[in-house]
Structure formats: structure tokens, C-alpha cells
N, CA, C and O atoms as CSV, one atom per row, in Angstrom:
chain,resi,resn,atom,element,x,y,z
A,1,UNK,N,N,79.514,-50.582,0.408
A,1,UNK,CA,C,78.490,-50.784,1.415
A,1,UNK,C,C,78.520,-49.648,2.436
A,1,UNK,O,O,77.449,-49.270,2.909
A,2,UNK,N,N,79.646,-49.087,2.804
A,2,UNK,CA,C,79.748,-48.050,3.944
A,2,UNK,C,C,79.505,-46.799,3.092
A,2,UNK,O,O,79.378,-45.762,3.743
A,3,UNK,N,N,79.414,-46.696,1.710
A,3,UNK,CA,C,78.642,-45.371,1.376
A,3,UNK,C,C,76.963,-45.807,1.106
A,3,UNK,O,O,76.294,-44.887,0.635
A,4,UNK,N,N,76.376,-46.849,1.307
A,4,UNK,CA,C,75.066,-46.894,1.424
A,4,UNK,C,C,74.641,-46.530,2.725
A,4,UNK,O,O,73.632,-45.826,2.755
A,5,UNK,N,N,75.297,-46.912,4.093
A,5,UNK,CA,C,74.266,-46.150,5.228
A,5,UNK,C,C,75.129,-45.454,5.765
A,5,UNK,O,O,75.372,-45.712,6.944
A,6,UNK,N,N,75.930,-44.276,5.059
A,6,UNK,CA,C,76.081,-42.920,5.291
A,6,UNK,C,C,74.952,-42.344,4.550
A,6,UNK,O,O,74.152,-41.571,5.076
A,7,UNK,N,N,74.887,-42.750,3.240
A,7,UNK,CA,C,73.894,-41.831,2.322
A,7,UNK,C,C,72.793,-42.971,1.455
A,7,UNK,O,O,72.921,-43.602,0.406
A,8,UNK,N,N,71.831,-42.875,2.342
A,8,UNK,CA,C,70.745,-44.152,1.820
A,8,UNK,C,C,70.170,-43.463,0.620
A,8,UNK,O,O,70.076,-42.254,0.410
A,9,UNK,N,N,69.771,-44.565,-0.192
A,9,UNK,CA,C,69.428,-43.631,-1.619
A,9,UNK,C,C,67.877,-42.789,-1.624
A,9,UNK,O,O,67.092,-43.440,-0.934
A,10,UNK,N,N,67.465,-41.999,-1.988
A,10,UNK,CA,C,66.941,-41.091,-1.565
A,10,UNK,C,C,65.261,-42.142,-2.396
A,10,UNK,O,O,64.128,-41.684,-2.252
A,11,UNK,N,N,65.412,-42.908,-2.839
A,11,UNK,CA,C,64.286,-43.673,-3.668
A,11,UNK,C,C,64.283,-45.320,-2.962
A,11,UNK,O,O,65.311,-45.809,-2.493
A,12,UNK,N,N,63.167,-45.928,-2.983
A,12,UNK,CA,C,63.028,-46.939,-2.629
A,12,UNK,C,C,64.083,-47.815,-3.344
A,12,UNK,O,O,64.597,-47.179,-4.264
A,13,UNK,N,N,64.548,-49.009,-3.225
A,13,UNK,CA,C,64.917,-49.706,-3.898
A,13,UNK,C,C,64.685,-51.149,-3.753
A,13,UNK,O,O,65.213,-51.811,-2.859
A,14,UNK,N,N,63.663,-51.768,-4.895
A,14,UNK,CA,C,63.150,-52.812,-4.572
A,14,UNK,C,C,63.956,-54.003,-4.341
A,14,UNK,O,O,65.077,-53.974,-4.849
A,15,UNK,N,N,63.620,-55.077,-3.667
A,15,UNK,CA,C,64.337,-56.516,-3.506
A,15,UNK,C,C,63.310,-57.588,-3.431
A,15,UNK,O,O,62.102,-57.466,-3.227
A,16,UNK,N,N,64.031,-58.690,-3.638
A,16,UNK,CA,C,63.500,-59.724,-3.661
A,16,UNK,C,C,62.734,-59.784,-2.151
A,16,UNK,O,O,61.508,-59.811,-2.259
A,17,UNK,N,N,63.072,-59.801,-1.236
A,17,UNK,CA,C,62.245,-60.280,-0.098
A,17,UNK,C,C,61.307,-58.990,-0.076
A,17,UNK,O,O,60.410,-59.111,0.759
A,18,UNK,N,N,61.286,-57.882,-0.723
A,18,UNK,CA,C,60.339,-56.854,-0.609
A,18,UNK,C,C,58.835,-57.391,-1.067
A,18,UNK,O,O,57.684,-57.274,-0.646
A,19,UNK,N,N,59.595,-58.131,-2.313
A,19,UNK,CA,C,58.333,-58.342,-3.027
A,19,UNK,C,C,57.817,-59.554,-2.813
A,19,UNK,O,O,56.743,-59.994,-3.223
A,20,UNK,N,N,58.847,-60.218,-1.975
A,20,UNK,CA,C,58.098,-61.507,-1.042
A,20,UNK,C,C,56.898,-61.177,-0.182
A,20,UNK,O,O,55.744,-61.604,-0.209
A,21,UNK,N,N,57.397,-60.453,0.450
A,21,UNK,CA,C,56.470,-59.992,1.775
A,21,UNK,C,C,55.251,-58.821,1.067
A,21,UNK,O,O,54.132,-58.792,1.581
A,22,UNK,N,N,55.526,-58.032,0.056
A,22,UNK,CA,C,54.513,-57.470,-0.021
A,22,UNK,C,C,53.454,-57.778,-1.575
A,22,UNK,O,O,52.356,-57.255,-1.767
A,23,UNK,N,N,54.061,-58.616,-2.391
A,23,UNK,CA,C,53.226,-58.806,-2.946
A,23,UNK,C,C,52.894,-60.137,-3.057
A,23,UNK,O,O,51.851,-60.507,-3.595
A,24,UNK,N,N,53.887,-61.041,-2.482
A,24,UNK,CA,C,53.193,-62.574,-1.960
A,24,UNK,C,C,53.467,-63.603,-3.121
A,24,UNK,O,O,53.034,-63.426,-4.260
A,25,UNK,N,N,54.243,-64.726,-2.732
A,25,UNK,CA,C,54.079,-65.326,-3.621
A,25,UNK,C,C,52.748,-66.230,-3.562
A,25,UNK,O,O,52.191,-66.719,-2.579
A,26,UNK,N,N,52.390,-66.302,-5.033
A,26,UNK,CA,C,51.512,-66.770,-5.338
A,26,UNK,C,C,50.131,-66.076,-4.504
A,26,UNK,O,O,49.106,-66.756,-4.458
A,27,UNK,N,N,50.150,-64.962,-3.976
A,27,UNK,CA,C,49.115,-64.354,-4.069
A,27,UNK,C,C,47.624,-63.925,-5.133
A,27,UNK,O,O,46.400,-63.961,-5.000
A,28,UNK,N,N,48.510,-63.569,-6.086
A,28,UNK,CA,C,47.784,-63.003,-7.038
A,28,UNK,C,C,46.853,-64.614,-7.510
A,28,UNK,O,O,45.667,-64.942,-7.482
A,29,UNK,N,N,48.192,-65.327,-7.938
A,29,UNK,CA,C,47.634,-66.218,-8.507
A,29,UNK,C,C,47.304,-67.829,-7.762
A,29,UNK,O,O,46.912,-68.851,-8.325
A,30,UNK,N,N,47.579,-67.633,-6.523
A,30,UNK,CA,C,47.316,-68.921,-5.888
A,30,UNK,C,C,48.117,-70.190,-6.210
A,30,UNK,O,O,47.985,-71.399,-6.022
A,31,UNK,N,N,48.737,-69.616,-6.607
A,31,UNK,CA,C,49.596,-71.143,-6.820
A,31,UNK,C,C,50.415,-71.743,-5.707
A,31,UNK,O,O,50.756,-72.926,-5.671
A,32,UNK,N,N,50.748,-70.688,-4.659
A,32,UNK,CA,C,51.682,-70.744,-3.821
A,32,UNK,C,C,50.669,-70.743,-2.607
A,32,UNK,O,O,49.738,-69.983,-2.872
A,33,UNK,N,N,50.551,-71.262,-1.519
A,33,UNK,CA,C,49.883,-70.307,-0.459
A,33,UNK,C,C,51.067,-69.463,0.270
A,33,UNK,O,O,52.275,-69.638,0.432
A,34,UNK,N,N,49.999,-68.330,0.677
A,34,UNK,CA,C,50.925,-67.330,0.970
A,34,UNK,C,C,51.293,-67.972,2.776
A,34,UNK,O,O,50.319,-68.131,3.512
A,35,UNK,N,N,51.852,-68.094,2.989
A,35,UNK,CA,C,52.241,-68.455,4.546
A,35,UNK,C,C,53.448,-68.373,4.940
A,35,UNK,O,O,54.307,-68.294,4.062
A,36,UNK,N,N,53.830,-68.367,6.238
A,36,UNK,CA,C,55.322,-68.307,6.784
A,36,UNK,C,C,56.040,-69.432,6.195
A,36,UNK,O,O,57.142,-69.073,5.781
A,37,UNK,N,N,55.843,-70.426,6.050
A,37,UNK,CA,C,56.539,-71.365,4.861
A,37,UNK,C,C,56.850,-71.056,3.713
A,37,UNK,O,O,58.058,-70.861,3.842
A,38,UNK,N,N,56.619,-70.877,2.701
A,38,UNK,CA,C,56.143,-70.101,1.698
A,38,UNK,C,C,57.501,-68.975,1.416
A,38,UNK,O,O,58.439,-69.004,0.620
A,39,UNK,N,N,57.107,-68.061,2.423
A,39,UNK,CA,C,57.844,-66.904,2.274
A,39,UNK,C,C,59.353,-67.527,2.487
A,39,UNK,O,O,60.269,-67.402,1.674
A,40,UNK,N,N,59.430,-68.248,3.791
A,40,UNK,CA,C,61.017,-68.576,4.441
A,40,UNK,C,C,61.509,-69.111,2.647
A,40,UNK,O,O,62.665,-68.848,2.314
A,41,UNK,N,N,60.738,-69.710,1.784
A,41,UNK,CA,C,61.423,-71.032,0.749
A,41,UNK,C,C,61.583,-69.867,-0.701
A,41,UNK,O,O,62.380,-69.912,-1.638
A,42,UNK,N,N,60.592,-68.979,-0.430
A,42,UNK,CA,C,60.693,-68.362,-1.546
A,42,UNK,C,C,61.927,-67.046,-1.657
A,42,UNK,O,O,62.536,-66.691,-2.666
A,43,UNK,N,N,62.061,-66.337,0.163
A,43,UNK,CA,C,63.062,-65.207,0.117
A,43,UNK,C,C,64.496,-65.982,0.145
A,43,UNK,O,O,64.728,-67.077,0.655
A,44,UNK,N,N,65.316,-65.192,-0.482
A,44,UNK,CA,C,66.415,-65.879,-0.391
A,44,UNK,C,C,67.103,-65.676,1.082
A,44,UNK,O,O,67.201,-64.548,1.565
A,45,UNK,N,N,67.690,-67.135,1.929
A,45,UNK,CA,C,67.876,-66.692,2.876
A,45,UNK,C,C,69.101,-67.252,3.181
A,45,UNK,O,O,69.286,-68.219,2.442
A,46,UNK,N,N,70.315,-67.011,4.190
A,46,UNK,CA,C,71.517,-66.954,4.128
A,46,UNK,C,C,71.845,-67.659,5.591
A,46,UNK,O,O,71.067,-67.605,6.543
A,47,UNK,N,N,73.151,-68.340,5.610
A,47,UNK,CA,C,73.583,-69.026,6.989
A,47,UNK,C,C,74.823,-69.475,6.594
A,47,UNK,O,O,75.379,-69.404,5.498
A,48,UNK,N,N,75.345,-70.172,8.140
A,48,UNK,CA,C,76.697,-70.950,7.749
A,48,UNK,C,C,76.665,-72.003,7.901
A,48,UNK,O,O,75.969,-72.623,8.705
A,49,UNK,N,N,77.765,-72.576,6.803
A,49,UNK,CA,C,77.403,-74.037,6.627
A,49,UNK,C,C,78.403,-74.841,8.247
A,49,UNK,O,O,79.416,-74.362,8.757
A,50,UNK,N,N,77.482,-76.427,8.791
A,50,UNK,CA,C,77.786,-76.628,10.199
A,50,UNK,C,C,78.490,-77.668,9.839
A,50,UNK,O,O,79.636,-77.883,10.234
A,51,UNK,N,N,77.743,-78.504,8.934
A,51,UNK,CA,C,78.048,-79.769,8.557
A,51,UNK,C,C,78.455,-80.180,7.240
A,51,UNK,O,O,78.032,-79.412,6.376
A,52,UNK,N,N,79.090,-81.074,6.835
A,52,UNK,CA,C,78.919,-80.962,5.218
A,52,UNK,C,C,78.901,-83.067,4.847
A,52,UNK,O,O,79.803,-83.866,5.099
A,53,UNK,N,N,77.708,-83.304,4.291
A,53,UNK,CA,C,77.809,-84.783,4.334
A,53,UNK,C,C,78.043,-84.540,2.320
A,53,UNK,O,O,78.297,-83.505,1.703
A,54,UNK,N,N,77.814,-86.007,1.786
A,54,UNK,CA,C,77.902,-86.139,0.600
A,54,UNK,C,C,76.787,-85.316,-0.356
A,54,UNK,O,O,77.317,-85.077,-1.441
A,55,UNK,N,N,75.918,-84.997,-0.314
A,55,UNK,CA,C,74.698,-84.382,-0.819
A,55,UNK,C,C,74.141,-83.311,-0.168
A,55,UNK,O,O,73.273,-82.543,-0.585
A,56,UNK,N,N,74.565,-83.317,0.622
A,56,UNK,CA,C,73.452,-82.658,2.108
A,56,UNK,C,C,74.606,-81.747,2.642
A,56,UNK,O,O,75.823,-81.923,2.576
A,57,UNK,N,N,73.642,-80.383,3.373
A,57,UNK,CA,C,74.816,-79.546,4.321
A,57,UNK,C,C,73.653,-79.567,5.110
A,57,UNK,O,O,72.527,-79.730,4.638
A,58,UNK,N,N,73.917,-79.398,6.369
A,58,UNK,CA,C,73.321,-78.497,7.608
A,58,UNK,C,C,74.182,-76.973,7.964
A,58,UNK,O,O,75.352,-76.604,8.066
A,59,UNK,N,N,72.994,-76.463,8.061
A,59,UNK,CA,C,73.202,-74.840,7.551
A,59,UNK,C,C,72.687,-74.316,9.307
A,59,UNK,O,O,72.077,-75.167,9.954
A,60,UNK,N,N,72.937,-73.073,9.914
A,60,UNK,CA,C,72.964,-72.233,10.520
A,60,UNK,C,C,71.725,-71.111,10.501
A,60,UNK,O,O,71.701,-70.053,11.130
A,61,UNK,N,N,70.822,-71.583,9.705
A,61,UNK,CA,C,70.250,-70.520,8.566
A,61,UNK,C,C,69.274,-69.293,9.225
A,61,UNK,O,O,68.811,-69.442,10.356
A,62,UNK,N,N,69.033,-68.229,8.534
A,62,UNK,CA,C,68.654,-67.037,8.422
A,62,UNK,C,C,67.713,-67.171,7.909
A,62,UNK,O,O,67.616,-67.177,6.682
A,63,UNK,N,N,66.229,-67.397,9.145
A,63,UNK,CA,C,64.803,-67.105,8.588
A,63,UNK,C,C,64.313,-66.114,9.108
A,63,UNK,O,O,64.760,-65.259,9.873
A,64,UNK,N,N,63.171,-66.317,8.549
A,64,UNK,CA,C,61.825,-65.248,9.323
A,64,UNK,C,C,60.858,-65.655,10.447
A,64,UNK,O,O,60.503,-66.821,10.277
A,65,UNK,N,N,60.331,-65.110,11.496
A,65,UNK,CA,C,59.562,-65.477,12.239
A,65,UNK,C,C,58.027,-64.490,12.244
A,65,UNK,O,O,58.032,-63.291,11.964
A,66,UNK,N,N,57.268,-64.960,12.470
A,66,UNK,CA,C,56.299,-63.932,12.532
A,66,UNK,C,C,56.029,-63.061,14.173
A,66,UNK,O,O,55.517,-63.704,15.090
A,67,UNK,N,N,56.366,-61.829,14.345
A,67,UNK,CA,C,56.066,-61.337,15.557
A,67,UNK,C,C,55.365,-60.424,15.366
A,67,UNK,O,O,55.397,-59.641,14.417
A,68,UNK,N,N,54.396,-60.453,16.598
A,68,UNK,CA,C,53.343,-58.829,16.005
A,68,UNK,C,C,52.867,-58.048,15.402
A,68,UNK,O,O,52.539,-56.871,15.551
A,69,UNK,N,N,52.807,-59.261,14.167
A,69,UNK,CA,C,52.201,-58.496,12.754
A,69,UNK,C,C,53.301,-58.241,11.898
A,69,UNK,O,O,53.271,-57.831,10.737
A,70,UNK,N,N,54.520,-58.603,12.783
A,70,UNK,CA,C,55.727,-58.790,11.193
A,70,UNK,C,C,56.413,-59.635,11.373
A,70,UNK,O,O,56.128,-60.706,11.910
A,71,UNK,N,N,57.541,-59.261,10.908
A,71,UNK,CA,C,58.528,-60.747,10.755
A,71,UNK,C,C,59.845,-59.943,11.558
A,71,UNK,O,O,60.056,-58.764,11.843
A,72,UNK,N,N,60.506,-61.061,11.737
A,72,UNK,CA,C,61.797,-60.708,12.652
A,72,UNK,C,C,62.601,-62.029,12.074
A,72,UNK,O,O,62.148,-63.144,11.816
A,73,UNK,N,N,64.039,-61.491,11.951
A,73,UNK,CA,C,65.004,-62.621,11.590
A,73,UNK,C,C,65.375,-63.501,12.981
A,73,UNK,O,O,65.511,-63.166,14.157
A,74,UNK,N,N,65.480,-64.926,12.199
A,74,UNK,CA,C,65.784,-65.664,13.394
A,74,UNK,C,C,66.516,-66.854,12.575
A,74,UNK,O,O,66.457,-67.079,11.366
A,75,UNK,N,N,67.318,-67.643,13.718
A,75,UNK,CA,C,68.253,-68.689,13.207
A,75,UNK,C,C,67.781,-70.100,13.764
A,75,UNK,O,O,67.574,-70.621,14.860
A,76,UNK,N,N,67.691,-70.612,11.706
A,76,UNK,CA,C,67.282,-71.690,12.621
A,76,UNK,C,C,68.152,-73.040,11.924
A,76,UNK,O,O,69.095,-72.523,11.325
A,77,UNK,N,N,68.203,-74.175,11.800
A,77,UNK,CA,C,68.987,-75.318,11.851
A,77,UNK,C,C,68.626,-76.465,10.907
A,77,UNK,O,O,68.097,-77.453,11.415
A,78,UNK,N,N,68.866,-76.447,9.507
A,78,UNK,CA,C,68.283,-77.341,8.616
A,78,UNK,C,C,69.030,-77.778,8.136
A,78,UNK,O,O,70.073,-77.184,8.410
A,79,UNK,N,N,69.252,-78.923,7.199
A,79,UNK,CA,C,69.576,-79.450,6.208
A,79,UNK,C,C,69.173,-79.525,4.965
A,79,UNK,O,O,68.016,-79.916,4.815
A,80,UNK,N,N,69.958,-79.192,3.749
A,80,UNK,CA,C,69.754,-78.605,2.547
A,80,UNK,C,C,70.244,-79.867,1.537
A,80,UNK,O,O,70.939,-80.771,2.000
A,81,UNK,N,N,69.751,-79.858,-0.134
A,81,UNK,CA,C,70.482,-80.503,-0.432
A,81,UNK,C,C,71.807,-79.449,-1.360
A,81,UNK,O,O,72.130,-78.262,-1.402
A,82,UNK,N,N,72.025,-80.096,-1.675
A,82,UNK,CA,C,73.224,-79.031,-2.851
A,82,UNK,C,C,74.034,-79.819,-4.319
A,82,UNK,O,O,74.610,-80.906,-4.303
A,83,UNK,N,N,73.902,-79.116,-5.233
A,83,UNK,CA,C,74.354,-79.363,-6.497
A,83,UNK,C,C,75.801,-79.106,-6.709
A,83,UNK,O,O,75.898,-78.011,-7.263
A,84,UNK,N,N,76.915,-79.615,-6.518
A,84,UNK,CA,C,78.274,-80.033,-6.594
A,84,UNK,C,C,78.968,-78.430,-7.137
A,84,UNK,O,O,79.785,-77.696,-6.580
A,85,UNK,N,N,78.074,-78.268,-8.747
A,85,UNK,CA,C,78.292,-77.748,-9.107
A,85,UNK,C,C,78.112,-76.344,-9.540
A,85,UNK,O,O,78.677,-75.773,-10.473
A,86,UNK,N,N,76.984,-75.749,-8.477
A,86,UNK,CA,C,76.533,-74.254,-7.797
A,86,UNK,C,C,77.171,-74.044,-6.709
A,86,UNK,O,O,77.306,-72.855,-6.419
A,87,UNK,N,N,77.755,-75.051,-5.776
A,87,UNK,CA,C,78.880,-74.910,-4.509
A,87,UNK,C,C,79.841,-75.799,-4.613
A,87,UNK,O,O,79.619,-76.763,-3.880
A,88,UNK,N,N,80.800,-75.880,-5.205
A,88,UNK,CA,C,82.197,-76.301,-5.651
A,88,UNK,C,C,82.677,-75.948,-4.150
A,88,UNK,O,O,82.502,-74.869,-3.583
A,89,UNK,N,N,83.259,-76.984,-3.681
A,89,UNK,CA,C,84.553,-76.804,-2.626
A,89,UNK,C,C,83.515,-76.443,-1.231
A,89,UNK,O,O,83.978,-75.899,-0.228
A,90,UNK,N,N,82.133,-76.818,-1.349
A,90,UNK,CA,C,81.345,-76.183,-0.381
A,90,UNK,C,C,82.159,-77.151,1.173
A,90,UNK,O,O,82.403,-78.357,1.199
A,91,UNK,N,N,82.401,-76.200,2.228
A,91,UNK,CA,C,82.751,-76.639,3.609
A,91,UNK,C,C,82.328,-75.711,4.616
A,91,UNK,O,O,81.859,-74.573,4.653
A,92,UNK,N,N,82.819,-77.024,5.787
A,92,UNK,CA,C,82.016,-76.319,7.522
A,92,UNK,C,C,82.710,-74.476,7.142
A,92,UNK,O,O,83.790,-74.207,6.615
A,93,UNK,N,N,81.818,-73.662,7.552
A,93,UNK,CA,C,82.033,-72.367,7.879
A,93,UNK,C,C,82.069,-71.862,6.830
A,93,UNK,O,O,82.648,-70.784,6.966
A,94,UNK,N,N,81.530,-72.151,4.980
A,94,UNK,CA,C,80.932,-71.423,4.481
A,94,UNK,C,C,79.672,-70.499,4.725
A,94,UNK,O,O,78.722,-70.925,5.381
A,95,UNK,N,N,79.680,-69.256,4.200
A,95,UNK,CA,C,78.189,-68.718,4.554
A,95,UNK,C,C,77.340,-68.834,2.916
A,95,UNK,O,O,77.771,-68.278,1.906
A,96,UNK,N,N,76.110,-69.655,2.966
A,96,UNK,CA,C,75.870,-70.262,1.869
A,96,UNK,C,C,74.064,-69.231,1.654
A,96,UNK,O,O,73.529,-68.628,2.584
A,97,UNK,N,N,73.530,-69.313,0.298
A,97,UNK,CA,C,71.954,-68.861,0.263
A,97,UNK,C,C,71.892,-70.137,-0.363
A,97,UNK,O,O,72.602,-70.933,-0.978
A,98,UNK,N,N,70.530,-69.959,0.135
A,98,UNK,CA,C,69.160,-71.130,0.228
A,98,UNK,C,C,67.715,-70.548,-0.212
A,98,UNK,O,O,67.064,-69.597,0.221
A,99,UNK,N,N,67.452,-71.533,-1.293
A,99,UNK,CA,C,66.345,-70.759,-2.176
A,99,UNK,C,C,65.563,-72.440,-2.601
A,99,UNK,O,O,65.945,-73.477,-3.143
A,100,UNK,N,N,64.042,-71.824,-1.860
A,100,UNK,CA,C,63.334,-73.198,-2.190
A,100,UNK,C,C,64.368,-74.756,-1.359
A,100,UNK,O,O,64.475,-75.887,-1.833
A,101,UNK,N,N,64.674,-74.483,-0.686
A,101,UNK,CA,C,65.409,-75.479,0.340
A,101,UNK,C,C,66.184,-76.436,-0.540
A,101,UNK,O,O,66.133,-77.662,-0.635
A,102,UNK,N,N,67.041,-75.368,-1.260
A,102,UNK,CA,C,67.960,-75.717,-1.980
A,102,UNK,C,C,69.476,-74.691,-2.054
A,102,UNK,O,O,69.510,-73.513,-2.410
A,103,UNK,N,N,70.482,-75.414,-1.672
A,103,UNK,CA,C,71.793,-74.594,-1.214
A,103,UNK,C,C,72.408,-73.871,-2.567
A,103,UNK,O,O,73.212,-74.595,-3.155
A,104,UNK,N,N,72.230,-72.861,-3.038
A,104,UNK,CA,C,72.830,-72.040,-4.811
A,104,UNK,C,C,74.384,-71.491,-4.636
A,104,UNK,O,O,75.389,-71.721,-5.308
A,105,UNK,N,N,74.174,-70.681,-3.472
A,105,UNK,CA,C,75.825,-70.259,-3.666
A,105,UNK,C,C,76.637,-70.160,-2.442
A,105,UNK,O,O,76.094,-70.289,-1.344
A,106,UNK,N,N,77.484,-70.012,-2.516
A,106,UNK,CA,C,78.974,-69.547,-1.174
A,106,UNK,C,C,78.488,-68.087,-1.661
A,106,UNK,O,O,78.040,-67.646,-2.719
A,107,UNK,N,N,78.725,-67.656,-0.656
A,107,UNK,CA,C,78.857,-65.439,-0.799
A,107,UNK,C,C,80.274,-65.379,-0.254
A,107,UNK,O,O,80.796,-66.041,0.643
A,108,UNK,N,N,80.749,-64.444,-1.004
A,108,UNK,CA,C,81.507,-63.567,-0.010
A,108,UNK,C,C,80.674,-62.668,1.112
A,108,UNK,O,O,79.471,-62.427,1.211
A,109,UNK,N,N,81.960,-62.224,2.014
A,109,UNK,CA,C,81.956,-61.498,3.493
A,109,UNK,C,C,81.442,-60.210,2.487
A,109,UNK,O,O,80.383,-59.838,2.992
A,110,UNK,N,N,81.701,-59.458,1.413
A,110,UNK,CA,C,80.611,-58.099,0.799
A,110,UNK,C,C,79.242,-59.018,0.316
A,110,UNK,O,O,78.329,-58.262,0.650
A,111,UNK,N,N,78.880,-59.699,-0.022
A,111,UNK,CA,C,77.528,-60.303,-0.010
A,111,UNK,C,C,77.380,-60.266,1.131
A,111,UNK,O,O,77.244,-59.106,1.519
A,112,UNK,N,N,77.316,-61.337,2.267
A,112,UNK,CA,C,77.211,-61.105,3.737
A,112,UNK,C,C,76.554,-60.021,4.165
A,112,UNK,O,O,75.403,-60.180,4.570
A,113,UNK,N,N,77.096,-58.808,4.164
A,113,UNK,CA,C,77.019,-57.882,4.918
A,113,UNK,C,C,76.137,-57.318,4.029
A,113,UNK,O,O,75.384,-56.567,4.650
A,114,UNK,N,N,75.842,-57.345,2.626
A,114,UNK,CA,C,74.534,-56.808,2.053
A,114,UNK,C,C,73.348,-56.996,2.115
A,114,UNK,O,O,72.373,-56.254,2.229
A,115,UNK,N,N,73.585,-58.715,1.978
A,115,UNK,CA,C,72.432,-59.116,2.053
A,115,UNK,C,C,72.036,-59.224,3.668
A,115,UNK,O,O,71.078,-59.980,3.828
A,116,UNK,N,N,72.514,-58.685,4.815
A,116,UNK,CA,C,71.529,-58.465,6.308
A,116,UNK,C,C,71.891,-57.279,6.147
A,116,UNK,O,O,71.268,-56.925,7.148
A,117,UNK,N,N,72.417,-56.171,5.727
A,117,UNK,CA,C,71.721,-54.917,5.818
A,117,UNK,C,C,70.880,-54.938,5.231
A,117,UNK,O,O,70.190,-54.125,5.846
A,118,UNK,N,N,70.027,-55.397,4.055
A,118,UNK,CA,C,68.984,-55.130,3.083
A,118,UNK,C,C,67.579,-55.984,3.768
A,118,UNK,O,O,66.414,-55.603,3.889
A,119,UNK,N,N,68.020,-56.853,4.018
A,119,UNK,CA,C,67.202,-57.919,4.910
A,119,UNK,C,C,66.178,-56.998,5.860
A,119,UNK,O,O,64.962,-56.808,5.848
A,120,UNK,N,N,67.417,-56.467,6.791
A,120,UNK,CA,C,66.696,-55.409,8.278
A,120,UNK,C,C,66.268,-54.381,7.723
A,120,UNK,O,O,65.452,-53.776,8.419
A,121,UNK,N,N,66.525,-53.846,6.562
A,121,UNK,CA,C,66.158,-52.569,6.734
A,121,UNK,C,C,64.708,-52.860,5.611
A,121,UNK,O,O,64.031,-51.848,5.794
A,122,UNK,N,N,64.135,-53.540,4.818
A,122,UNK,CA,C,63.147,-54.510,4.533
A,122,UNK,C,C,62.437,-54.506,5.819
A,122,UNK,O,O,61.673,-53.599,6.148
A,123,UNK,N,N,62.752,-55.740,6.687
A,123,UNK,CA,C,61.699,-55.749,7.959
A,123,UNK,C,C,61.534,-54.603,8.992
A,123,UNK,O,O,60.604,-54.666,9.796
A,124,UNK,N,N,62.488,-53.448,9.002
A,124,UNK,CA,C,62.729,-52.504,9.632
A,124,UNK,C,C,61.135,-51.759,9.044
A,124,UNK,O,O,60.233,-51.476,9.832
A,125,UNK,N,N,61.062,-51.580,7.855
A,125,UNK,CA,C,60.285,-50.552,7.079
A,125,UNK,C,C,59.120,-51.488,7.237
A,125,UNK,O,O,58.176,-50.814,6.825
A,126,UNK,N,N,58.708,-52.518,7.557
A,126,UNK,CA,C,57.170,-52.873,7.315
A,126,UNK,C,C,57.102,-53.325,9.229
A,126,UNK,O,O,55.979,-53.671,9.594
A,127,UNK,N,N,57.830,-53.321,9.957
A,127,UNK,CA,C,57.679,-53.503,11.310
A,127,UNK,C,C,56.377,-52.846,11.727
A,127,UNK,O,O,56.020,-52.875,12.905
């Protein structure tokens, strides 16, 4: 990660929330409406876990907001459900992604730190 922003790669490199935000889900085809809902369920988005009940976590989580014609990360406070067996051993002060308001994995601290450098520098470039 610390040789990516010494030496950023000299070519775009696409991501999932790139192609959230710029080609929309369900744009083309309408299946989705495109809206700030929409986007928060479709980009994959990241937090720490607060709570942990039998089915359910409350998460810390890492959305989008709309400001001035873009988006800006912001934290906001939900409850997820989760599958036992995509988060094994899931507890308070995991940092977990959430896709379709559904809890998929624990990251490590090098996920972490990739996925919000890639995040900002995404909303950085369409700001």
C-alpha cells in the first residue's frame, strides 16, 4: 500500500464504487433506480462492528452522502444481518463490508487501509 501513493499507477484503475457512481446501477437497464440508496447498498461499504446480537450486528458504517454535486464519506449507524458462515467469530470491534445490507466479511487492517484509500481517491476524482 505505501508503494501505491508514493507511485500512483500511471493508468486509471477501475473499482467497484467507480462503476457505481459512474455507470449506475441499473441505469442502463432500470432495474435499480439510480439514487443515494441504491448506490450506499450497491458500493461495497466498510465499518466497525458496535454490537453483536444473534443474527444481527450494528455496524459503525462507511457511507456516502451527497454534497454539491458529489458524494462525501460519512458514518452512519445500522444494523445488518449476517450469515454465521461469511463472518465466523464475528465481534464488537471487527471492521466488517456490507453489500446490499448484508454483513460478507471481517477485513484485515491491509484491507482497511485499501479499501479508504481507494474509496477517497474515487470521490476525490469526481468531486
Amino acid at each position: 500500500m505505501a508503494e501505491l501513493k508514493k507511485s500512483k499507477p500511471n493508468k486509471f484503475i477501475p473499482t467497484h464504487l467507480f462503476q457505481v457512481l459512474h455507470v449506475g446501477v441499473g441505469r442502463a437497464s432500470g432495474s435499480v433506480p439510480y439514487n443515494l440508496e441504491s448506490i450506499n447498498n450497491c458500493m461495497i461499504r466498510w465499518g466497525k462492528v458496535e454490537k453483536v446480537n444473534r443474527k444481527t450486528a450494528v455496524v459503525n458504517l462507511n457511507s456516502l452522502k451527497k454534497v454539491r454535486g458529489g458524494y462525501k464519506r460519512t458514518l452512519i449507524t445500522e444494523t445488518f444481518p449476517f450469515v454465521e458462515g461469511f463472518v465466523p467469530d464475528l465481534k464488537v470491534g471487527d471492521t466488517v463490508t456490507v453489500h446490499w445490507k448484508q454483513i460478507v466479511k471481517i477485513l484485515s487492517e491491509e484491507e482497511i487501509e485499501k479499501i479508504t484509500f481507494w474509496t477517497d481517491k474515487v470521490l476525490e476524482s469526481i468531486g
